[in-house]
C-alpha positions in Angstrom: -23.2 -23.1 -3.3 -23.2 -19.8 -4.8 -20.8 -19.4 -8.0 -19.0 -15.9 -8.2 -17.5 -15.5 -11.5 -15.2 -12.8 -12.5 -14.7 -11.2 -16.0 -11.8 -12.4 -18.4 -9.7 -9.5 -18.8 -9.9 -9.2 -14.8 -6.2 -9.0 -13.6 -4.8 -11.1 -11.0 -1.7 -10.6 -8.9 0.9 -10.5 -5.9 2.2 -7.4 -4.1 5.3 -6.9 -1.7 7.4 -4.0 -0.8 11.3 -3.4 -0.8 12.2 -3.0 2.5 10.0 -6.1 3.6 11.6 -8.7 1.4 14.9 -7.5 0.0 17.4 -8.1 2.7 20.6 -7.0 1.5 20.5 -3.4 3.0 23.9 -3.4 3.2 25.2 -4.5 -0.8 25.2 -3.4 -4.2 25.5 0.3 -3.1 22.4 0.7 -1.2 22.5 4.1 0.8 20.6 4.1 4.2 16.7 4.5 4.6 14.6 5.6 7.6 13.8 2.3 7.5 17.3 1.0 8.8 17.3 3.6 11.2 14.3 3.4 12.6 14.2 0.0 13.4 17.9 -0.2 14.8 16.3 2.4 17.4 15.6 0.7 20.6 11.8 0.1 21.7 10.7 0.8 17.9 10.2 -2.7 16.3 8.8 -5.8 18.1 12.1 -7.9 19.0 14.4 -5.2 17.9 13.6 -6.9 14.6 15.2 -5.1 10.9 14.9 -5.6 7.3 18.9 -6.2 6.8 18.0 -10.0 5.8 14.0 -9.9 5.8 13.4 -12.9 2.8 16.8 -12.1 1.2 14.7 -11.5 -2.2 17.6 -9.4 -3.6 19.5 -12.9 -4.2 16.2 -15.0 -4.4 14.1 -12.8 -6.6 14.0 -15.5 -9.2 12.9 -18.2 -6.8 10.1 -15.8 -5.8 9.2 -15.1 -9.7 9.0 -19.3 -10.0 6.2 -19.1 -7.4 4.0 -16.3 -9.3 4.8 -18.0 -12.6 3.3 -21.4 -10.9 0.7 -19.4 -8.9 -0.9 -17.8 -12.0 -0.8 -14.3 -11.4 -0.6 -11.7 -14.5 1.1 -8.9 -12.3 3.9 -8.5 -9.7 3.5 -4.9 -7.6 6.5 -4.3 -6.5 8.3 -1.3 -4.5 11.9 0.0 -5.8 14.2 1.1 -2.6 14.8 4.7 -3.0 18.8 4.8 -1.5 19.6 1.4 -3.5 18.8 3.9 -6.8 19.8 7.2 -4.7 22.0 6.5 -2.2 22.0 9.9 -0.3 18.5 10.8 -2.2 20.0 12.8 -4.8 23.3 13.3 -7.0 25.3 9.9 -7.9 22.9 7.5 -9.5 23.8 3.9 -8.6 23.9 1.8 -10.8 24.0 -1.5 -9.2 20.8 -0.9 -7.5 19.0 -0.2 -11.4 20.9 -3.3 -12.6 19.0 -5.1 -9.7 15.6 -3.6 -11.0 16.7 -4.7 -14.1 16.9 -8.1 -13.4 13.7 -8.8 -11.7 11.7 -6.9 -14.4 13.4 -8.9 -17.0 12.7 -12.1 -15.0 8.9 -11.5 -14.4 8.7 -10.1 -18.5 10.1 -13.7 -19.6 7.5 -15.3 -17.7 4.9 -13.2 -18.8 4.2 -11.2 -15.7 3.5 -7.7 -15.8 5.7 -5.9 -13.7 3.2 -2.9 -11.3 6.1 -0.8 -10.1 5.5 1.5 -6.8 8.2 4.4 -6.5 8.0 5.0 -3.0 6.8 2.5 0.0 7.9 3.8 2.7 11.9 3.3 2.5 12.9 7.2 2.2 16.8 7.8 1.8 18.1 8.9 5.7 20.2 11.5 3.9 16.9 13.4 3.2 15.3 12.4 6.5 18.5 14.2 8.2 17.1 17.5 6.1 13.8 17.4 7.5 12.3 14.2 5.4 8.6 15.1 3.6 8.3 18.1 5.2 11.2 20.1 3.3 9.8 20.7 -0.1 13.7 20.4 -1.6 12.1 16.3 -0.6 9.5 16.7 -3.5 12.1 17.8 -5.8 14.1 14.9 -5.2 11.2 12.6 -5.5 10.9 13.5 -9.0 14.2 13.4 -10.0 14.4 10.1 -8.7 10.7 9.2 -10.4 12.3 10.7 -13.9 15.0 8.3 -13.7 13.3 5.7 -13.4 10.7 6.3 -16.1 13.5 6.6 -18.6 15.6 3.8 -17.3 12.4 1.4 -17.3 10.4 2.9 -20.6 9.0 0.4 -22.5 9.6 -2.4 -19.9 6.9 -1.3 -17.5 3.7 -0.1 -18.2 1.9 0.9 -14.8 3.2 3.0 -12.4 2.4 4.0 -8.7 3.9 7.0 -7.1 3.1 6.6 -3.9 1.7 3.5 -1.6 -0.5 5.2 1.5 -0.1 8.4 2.1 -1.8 8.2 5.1 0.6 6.3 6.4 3.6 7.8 4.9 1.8 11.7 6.9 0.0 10.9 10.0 0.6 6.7 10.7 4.7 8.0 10.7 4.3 11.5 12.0 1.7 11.8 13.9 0.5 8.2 15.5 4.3 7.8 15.1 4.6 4.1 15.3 6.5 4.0 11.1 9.6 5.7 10.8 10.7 8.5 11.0 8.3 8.3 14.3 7.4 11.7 14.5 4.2 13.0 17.4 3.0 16.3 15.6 -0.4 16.2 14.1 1.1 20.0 12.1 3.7 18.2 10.4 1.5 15.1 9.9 -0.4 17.2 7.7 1.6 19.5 6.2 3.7 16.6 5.1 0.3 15.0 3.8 0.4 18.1 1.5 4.0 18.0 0.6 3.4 14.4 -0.6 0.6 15.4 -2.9 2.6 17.6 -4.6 5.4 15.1 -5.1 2.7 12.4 -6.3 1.4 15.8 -9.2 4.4 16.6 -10.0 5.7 13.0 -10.6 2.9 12.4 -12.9 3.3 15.7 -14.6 7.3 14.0 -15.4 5.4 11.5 -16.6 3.7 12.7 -19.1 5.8 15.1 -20.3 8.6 12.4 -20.9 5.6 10.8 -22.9 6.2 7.5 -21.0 4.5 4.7 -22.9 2.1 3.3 -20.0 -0.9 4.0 -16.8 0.2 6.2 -14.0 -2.0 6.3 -10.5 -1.5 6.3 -6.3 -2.6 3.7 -3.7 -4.1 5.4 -0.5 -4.9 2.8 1.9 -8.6 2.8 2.8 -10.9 1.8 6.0 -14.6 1.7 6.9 -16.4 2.6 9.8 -20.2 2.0 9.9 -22.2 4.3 12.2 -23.6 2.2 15.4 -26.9 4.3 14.5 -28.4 6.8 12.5 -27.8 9.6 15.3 -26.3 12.1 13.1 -23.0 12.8 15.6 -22.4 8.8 15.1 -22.9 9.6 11.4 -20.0 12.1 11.4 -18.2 10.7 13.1 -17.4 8.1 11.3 -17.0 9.9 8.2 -14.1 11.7 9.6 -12.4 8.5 10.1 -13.4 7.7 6.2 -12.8 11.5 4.9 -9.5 11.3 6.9 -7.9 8.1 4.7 -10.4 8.5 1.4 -11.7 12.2 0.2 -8.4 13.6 2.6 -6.2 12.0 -0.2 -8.5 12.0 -3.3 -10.7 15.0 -3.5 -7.6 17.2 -4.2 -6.4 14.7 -7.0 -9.8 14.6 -8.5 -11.7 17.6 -7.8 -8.2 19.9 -6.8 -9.5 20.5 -3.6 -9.5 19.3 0.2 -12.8 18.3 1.8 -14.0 21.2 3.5 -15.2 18.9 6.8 -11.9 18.0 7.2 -10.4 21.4 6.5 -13.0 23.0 9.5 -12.0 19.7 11.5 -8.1 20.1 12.0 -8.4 23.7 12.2 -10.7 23.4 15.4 -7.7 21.1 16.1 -4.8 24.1 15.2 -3.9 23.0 12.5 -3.7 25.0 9.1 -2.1 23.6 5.7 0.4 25.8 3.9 -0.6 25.5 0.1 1.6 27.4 -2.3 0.7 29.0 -5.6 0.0 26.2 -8.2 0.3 23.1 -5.7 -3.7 22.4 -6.2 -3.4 22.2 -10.1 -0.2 20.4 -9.8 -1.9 17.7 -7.4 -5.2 17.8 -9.9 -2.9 16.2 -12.6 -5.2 13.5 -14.5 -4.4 10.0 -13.8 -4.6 6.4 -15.3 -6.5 4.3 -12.3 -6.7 4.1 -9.0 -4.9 1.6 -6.6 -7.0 0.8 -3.3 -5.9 -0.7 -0.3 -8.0 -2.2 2.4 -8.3 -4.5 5.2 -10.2 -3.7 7.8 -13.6 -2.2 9.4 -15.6 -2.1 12.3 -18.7 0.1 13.9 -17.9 3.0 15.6 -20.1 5.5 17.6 -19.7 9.5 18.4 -17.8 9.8 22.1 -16.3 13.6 22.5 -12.6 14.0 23.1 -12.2 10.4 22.2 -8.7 10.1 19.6 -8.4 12.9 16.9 -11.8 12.6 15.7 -14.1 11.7 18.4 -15.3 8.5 17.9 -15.3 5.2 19.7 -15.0 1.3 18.7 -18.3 -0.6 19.4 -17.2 -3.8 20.3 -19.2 -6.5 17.9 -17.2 -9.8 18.6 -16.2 -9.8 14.6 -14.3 -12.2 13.8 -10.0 -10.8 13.9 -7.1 -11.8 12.4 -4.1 -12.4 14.0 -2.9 -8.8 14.1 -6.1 -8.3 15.9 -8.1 -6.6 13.0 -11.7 -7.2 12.3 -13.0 -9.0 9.1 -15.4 -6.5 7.5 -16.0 -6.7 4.1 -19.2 -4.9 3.9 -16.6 -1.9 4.4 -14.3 -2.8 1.3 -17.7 -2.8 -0.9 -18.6 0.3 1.2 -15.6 2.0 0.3 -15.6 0.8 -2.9 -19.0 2.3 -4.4 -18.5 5.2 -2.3 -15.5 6.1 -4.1 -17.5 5.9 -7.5 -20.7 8.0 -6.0 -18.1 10.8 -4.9 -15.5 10.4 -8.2 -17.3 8.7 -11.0 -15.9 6.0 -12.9 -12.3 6.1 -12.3 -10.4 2.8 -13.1 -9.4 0.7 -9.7 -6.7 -1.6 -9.1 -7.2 -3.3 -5.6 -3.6 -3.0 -4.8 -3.8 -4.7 -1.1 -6.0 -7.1 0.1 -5.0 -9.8 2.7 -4.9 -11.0 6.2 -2.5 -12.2 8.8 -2.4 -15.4 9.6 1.0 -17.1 11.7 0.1 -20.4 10.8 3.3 -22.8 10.6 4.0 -25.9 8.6 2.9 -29.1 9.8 4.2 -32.1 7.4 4.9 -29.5 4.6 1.8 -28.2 4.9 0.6 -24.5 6.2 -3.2 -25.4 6.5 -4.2 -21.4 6.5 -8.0 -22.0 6.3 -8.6 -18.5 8.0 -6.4 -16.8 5.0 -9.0 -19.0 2.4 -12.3 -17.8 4.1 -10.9 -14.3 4.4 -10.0 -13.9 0.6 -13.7 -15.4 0.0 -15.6 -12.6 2.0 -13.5 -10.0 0.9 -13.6 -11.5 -3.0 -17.3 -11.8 -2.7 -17.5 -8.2 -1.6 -15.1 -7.2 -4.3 -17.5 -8.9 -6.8 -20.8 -7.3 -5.3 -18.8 -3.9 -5.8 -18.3 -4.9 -9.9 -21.7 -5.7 -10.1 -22.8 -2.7 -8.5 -20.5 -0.8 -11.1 -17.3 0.2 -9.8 -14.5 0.1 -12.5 -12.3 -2.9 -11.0 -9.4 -4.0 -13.4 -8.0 -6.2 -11.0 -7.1 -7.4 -7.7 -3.5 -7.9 -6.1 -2.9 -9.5 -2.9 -0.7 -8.6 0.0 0.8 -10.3 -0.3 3.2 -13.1 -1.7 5.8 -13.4 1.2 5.9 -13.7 4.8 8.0 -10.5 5.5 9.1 -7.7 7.4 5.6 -6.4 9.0 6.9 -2.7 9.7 6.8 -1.8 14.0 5.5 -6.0 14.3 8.6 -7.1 13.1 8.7 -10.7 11.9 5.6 -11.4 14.2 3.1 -11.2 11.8 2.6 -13.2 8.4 0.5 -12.1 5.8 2.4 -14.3 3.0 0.3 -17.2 0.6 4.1 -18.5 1.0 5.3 -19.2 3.8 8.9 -18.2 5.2 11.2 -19.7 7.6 13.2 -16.9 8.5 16.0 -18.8 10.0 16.3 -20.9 6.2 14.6 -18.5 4.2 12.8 -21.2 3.3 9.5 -20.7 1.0 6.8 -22.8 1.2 3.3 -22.2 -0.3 0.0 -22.2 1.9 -3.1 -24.0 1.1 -4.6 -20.0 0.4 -1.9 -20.0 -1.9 -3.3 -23.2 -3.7 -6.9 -22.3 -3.4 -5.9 -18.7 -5.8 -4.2 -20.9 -8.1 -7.8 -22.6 -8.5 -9.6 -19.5 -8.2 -7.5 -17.5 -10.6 -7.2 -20.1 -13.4 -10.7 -20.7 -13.2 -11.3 -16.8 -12.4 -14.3 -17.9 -10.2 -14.7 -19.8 -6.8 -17.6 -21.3 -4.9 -19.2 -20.0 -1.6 -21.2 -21.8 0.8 
């Protein structure tokens, strides 16, 4: 047995995402998202699933706060629907939606759960879609309009901030791969809309602090790892396209107000050129608090010309994969990890995903989701090899507290520590949900 013990002001929480758990898509003077549309569009989501019901946490949000108040946690990251604040993105404020806001923050408050508030995952208003979504720039003045009112509305109540949750997937999952809404195929506006959301992330913060916002502001790119199958240096480069593509695409210009200059060379041999105005760099290069990091997966990969975007190609390794058919890899979250220090320095990180899907169903009242367990072990362990090693972790939050809405795989896929019937709604907690409960009020765990 091998004892990993974390420090005592590490932070421990839960994450979910508006359109995944709120239901109610259709009350309290919610506008329309891409979201609803998207998913009402035939072929798009597995079952011609939607979010209209999803957990139905806009009625049962204080059921769900019970279960982080008896789970432990310190924080709740949470995701505020755009069109329930905006309907039509801009103009009349609604205020039903902010009372709603209101009375989840207050809820998690009184039970002594910090509230981590993300202003945009995923769920942009259709009205600004039907302009030309991300990659009109009037979309970026919107976005901080929206971002200001929120900052006044919740000063003093919360005290961290994200802007943005995966920008990669936001640009190039939505509109270029275009399996997210809006479903876009067109690797120009991918990136040009990569740009665009930059900006909007820089010139949310630089509301922020000029409001004087008591509080931390940062983003969460999501993160992957791909280890070269040898020390050939095409496999090499390969696979730090794939990296640079999620990690310095998104971060050198926030840190170091640039774009990495491999990448740059890369799309244009691909067409593709970036339209920067005057000012956008120093506007993205706006200082921030931390750091949030999501991650998953990895796998090796090897050099093979013409193979995807960036010519490379999965080695098979017979990894172990979750149900959603990803590989368990947590060399790569430690990977990523300590790369990020080497190329930025000490920046303050906030893992702000990390989980696994498991469809495991009750059985006598109990989901016995060993594979969840082992999975948050590896990827914990890792997580503690990257502290030792130096990286600036303040805590880790877990994807995430419900079964939900899992985006193109519908209700198909559960990555929830509680478990939801969808036809009940339901909640009952895993055994992975027990086994943090032990880990987090102990703040260490046993491996064997």
């Amino acid at each position: 047995m091998t004892i990993i013990q974390f420090p005592k002001d590490m932070k421990w929480g839960v994450a979910t995402a508006s359109y995944q758990i709120e239901g109610a898509t259709k009350e309290g003077g919610r506008g329309l998202s891409i979201w609803d549309t998207f998913s009402k569009t035939p072929g798009k989501v597995v079952n011609g699933d939607n979010g209209d019901v999803a957990c139905d946490s806009y009625h049962r949000y204080e059921e769900d706060v019970e279960l982080m108040k008896e789970l432990g946690v310190d924080t709740y990251r949470f995701s505020v629907a755009w069109p329930r604040i905006f309907p039509n993105g801009v103009g009349k404020v609604n205020q039903e939606g902010l009372d709603y806001y209101h009375r989840l923050v207050d809820a998690l408050i009184e039970n002594d759960i910090e509230p981590m508030c993300t202003l945009y995952h995923w769920d942009l208003p259709q009205a600004l879609q039907d302009k030309g979504g991300w990659a009109n720039r009037e979309t970026i003045d919107a976005f901080v309009s929206y971002s200001e009112l929120m900052y006044k509305e919740f000063s003093g109540k919360i005290k961290k901030w994200i802007t943005l949750n995966e920008p990669w997937c936001i640009s190039f999952l939505s509109n270029y791969v275009g399996i997210h809404a809006p479903g876009n195929q067109d690797l120009q506006l991918a990136t040009q809309i990569s740009h665009h959301l930059l900006v909007a992330h820089g010139k949310s913060v630089l509301k922020f602090r000029e409001l004087g916002i008591d509080g931390e502001i940062g983003f969460a790119p999501n993160t992957t790892w791909l280890e070269p199958y040898s020390t050939r240096q095409e496999d090499i480069d390969a696979c730090n396209r794939e990296i640079g593509w999620y990690i310095e695409w998104f971060m050198d210009p926030v840190y170091k107000g640039t774009y990495p200059e491999f990448m740059v060379e890369w799309f244009k041999k691909k067409g593709v050129e970036l339209e920067i105005q005057d000012g956008d760099m120093e506007t993205i290069q706006q200082p921030i608090d931390f750091l949030g990091i999501n991650y998953y997966t990895g796998h090796i990969a090897r050099y093979k010309e013409n193979e995807g975007l960036l010519d490379w190609e999965l080695v098979e390794m017979n990894y172990d994969r979750t149900d959603i058919g990803w590989p368990i890899y947590p060399d790569g979250f430690y990977n990523v990890l300590t790369r990020i220090k080497d190329n930025y320095g000490d920046v303050p990180i906030y893992i702000t995903e990390n989980g696994s899907c498991y469809n495991d169903e009750p059985e006598n009242g109990v989901v016995q989701d060993d594979g969840r367990i082992s999975y948050f072990e590896q990827h914990l362990t890792a997580l503690h090899r990257a502290m030792e090693s130096g990286v600036n972790i303040k805590g880790y939050i877990i994807w995430s507290l419900l079964d939900n809405f899992e985006w193109a795989e519908g209700y198909t896929m559960r990555f929830g520590i509680v478990h939801v019937n969808y036809r009940t709604l339901k909640r009952t907690p895993k055994e992975s949900y027990y086994w943090l409960k032990q880990t987090i009020s102990n703040n260490w765990f046993e491996t064997n």
